[in-house]
C-alpha positions in Angstrom: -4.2 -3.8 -40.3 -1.6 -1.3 -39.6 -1.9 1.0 -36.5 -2.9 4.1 -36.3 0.3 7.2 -34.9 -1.7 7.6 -32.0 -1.6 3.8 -31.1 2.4 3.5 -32.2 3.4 6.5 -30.0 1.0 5.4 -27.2 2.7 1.5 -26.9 6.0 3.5 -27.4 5.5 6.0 -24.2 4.7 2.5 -21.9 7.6 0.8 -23.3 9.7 3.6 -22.8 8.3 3.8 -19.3 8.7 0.4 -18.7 11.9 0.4 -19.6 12.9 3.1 -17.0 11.3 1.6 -14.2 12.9 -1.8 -14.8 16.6 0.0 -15.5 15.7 1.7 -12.4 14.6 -1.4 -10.6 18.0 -2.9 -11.6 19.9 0.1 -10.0 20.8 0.0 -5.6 17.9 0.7 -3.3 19.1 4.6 -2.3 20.7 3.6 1.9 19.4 6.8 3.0 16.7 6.3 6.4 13.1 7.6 6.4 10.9 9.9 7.6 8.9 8.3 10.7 5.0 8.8 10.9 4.2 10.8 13.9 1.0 12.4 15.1 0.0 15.8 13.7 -2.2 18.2 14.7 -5.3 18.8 12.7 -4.2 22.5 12.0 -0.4 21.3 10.9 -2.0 18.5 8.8 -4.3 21.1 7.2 -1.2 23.6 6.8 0.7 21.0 5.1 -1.9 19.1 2.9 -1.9 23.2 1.2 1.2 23.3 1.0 1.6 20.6 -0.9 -1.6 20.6 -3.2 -2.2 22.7 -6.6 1.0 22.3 -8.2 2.2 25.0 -10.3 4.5 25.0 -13.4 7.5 25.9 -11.8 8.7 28.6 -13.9 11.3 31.1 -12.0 9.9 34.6 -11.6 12.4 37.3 -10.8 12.1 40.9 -9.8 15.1 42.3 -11.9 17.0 41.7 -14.9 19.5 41.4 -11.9 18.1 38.5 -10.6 17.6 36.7 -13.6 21.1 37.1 -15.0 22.1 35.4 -11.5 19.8 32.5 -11.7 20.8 31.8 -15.4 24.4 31.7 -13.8 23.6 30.2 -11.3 21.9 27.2 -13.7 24.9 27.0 -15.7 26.9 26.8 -12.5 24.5 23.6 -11.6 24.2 22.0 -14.4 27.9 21.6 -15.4 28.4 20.2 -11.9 25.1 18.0 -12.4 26.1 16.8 -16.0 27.8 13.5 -14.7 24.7 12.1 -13.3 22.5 13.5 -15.4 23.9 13.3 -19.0 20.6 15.3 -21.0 20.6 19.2 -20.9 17.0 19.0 -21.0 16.3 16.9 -18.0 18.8 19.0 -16.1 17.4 22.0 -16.8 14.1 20.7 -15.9 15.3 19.4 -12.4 17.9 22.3 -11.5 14.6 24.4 -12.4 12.1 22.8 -10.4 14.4 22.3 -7.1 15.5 26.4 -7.3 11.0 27.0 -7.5 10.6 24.3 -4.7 13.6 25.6 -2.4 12.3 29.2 -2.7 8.7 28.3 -2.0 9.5 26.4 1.6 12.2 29.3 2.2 15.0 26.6 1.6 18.5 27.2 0.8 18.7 25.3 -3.0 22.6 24.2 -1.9 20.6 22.6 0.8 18.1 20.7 -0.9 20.5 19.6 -3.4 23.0 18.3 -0.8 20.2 16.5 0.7 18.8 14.8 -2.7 22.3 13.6 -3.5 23.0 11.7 0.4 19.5 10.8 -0.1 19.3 9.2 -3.8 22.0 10.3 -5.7 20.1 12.4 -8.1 17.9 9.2 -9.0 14.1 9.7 -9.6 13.5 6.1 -9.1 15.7 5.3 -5.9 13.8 3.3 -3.7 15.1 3.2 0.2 14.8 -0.4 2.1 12.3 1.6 4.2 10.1 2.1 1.4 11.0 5.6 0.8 11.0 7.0 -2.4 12.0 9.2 -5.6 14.7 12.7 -5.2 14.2 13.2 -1.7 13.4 9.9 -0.4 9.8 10.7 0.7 7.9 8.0 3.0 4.8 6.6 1.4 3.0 7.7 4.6 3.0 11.5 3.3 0.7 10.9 0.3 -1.9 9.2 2.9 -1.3 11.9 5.7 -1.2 15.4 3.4 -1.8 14.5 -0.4 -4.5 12.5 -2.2 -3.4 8.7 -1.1 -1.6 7.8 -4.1 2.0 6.9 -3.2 2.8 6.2 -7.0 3.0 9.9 -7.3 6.0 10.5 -5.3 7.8 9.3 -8.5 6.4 12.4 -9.9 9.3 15.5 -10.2 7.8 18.5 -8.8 5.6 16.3 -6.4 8.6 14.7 -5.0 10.5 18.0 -4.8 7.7 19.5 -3.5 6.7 17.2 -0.8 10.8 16.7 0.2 11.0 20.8 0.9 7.8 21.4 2.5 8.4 18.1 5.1 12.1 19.7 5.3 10.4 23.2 6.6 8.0 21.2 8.5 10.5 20.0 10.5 12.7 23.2 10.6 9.8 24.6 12.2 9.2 21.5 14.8 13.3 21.9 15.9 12.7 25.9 16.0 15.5 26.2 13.3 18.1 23.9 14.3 19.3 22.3 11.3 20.9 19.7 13.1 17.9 18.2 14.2 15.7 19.0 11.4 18.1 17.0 9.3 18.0 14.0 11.4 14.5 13.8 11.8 14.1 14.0 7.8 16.4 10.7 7.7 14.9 9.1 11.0 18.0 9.3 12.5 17.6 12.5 15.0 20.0 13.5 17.6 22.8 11.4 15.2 25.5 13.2 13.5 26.2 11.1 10.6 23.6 12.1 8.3 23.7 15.8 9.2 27.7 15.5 8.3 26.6 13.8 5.2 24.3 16.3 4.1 26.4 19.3 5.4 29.8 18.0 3.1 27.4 17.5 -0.2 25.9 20.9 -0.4 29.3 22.3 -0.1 29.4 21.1 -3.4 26.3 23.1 -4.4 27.5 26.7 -3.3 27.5 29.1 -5.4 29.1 32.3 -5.5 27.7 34.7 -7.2 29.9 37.7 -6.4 32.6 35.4 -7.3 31.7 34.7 -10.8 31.4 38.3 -11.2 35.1 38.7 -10.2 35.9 36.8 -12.8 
């Protein structure tokens, strides 16, 4: 008996998905450090579990035609830089999207984040750390026990990855009273070192973007 659309498109999704996770599994564990489990206080757990819950559809909201003609620039910008490592307009778009909603939402310069996903996993969803860590940003599996729902599978999730990454990376801004230097090594397990900082500092250079410049043009 032949199967049924449904059935075909279903077995082709979790081969497809199988696929990716063992190309993935074939690729270098990410060498970035971790994030190290500390004691938080109920109200900073609480703070952070809502920050982090009831995803939203990322989709950009801007106050001015303005601002939108920026952010399309500044996508275009991003996405011919980010077209070596990710090779499908779509998924770029998708990403570039989702980590300029993130890095607004924990008050994050997007240079910044993007710096820090590219020392941390080179732009690979599936990057794995020999700590354990995991997806974009390299987040511990410790995070989904301490502020989500438990389920560490779900830091292979986009937006939940993104999301998690920029909220701890505040978190810790907040915890080093702004000083990026620390905040940075803490994220990596590594504070009071220079070396990731450095690392992280030299890749978003390769993020900025000028906007006034592009006008100039």
């Amino acid at each position: 008996m032949r199967e049924s659309s449904a059935a075909l498109h279903t077995r082709r999704y979790w081969l497809g998905a199988a696929l990716a996770c063992a190309s993935s599994a074939a690729l270098p564990a990410a060498w970035a450090g971790a994030q190290m489990e500390e004691p938080l206080a109920d109200a900073v757990r609480s703070a952070l579990s809502a920050a982090v819950s009831d995803l939203a559809p990322p989709e950009p909201v801007f106050a001015s035609t303005d601002a939108r003609i920026t952010y399309l620039r500044w996508l275009t910008s991003m996405s011919d830089r980010l077209q070596p490592r990710m090779q499908r307009w779509e998924e770029r778009r998708d990403f570039l999207q989702t980590v300029w909603y993130e890095a607004q939402r924990a008050a994050l310069d997007v240079s910044l984040v993007l710096g820090l996903i590219q020392v941390e996993s080179g732009f690979r969803k599936y990057a794995v750390s020999v700590a354990g860590a995991r997806g974009y940003m390299q987040i511990m599996p410790f995070w989904a026990r301490v502020i989500g729902d438990g389920d560490p599978a779900k830091l292979f999730h986009m937006q939940t990855n993104l999301r998690f990454g920029c909220v701890i990376l505040r978190h810790y801004l907040e915890r080093e009273r702004g000083n990026l230097f620390m905040a940075l090594g803490r994220y990596n397990g590594s504070r009071g070192k220079s070396r990731y900082p450095q690392l992280v500092s030299g890749a978003q250079r390769q993020w900025h973007f000028d906007a006034a410049a592009l006008l100039d043009v």
